[in-house]
C-alpha positions in Angstrom: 33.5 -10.5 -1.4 36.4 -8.1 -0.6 36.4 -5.9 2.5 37.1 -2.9 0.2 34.3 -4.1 -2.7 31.5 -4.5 0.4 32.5 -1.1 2.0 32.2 0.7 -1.4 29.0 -1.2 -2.0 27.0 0.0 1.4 28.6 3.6 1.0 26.8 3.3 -2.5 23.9 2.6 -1.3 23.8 4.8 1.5 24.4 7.2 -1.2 21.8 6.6 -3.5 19.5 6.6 -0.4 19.8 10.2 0.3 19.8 10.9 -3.2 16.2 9.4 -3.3 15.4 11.3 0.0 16.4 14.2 -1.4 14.8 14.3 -4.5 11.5 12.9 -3.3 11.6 16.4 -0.7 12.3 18.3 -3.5 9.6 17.2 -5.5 6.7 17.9 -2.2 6.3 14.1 -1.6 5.8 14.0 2.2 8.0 11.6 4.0 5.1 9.3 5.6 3.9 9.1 1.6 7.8 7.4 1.3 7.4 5.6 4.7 4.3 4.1 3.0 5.3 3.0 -0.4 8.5 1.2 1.3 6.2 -0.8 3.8 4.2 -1.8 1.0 7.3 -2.8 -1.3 8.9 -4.6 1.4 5.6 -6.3 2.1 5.2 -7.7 -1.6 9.0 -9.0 -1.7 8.7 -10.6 1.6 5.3 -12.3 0.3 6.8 -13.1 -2.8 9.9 -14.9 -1.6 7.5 -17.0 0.8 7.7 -20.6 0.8 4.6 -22.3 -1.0 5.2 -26.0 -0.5 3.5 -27.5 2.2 
């Protein structure tokens, strides 16, 4: 991948980010609520990409 593609792609991200942040603040749901559902999202993908053989 391009230099200029992967620097467009993290600024997107980092983008999209806030707007999430942003929106979720505007809507009253409490940052630790956020902190939460992430954890548990990241938990489920990591548990899901586990290795089952053995």
């Amino acid at each position: 991948m391009p230099l200029p593609h992967f620097l467009f792609l993290v600024a997107v991200i980092i983008l999209f980010a806030g707007v999430t942040l942003w929106a979720s603040v505007a809507a009253g749901i409490p940052l630790a609520a956020l902190a939460v559902v992430a954890l548990m999202g990241a938990a489920v993908l990591h548990l899901s990409m586990r290795d089952h053989e053995g």
